[in-house]
N, C-alpha and C positions, 0 to 999 in steps of 0.2 A: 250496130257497131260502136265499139267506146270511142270516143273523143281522144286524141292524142292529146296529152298536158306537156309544156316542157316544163313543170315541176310536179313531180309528185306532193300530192298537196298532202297530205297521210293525215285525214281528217279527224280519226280517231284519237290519235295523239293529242292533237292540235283539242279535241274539245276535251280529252282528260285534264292537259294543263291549265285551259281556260275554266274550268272547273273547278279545279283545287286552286287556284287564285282569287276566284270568287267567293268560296266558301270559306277562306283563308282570312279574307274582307269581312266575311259577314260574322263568322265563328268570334272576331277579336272583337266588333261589334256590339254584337249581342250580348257577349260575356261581360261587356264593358259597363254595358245601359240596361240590358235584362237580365244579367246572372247566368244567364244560359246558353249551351252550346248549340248549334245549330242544327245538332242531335235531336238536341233533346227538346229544340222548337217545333222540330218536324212533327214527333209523337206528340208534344202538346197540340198544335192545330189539328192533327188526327183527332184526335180523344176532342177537341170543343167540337169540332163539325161532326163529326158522326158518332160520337158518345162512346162510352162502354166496348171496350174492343176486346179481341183473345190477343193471346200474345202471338201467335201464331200470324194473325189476320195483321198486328203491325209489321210484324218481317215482312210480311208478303206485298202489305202497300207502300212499304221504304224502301223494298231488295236489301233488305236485311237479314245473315243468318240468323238460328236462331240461337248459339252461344251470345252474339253480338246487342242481340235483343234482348237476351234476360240480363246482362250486365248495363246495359243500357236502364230499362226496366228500374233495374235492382240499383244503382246510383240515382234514379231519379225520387224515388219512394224514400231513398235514405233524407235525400235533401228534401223532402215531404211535398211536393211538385206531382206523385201518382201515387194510387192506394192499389196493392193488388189482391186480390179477394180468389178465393177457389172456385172455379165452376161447379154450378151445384149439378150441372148435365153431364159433365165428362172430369170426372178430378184429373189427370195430368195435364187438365188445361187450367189456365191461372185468366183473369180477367182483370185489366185494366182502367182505373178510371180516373178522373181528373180532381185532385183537390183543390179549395179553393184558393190559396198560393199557386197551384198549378194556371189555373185560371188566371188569375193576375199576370203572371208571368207571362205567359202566353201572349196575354192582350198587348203587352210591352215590348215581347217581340214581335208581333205584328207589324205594330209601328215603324219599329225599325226596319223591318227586311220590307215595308211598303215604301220606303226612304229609297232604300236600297234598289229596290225595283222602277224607282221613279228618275233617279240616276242614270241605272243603266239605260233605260229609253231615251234619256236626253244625249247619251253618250251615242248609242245605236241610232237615232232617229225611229221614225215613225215606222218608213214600210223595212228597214231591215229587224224591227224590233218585231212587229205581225211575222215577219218572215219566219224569225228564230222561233216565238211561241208555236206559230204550226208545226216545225221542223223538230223541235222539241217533245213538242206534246206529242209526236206521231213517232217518235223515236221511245218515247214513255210509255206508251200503249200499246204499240204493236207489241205480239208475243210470235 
């Protein structure tokens, strides 16, 4: 049986707007100290951890369409940040990789958004911080 609340707490809401203020944080950030958008941090730490990606395999590990991913994609390679090469297995796939600019970059954002992350836990404390990472990461994963 639910719990009676005398507020609708409308969680959903509540963690879209704490999300776009986060990323609002980190986006001005980044852009300030690494050049880069928080976008375009995301594909760079993809591409250093797991190398070589399709473009297809980033949408699907960002939830990213995939219009949103070749312009994505295609602005990063302009600013020389990723190389995209043709798959030599399936040509309407394009593969992505990391230049060494891109590289640099990346590591710069790292920094920052470990800054960021180091913050918020001071903010959060320790067990609502553990709290949020399970609650996250199981919101992240489940399909």
């Amino acid at each position: 049986m639910a719990r009676a609340r005398a507020v609708d707490r409308r969680l959903f809401l509540l963690l879209e707007i704490a999300a776009r203020r986060l990323d609002r944080e980190a986006d001005a950030r980044l852009r300030a100290t690494a050049g880069v958008t928080t976008a375009q941090a995301a594909v760079l730490f993809l591409l250093a951890r797991r190398g070589e990606r399709r473009m297809g395999d980033i949408g699907e590990t960002l939830s990213l369409n995939p219009p949103a991913v070749t312009g994505l994609v295609n602005r990063m390679e302009a600013l020389g940040l990723v190389v995209k090469t043709a798959s030599k297995t399936d040509r309407r796939s394009a593969l992505v990789s990391l230049t060494e600019k891109g590289r640099a970059m990346g590591d710069a954002a790292d920094h920052i958004l470990r800054d960021l992350n180091t913050e918020l836990e001071a903010r959060l404390g320790e067990d609502d911080s553990d709290m949020l990472h399970r609650v996250l990461t199981r919101l992240a994963t489940e399909r």
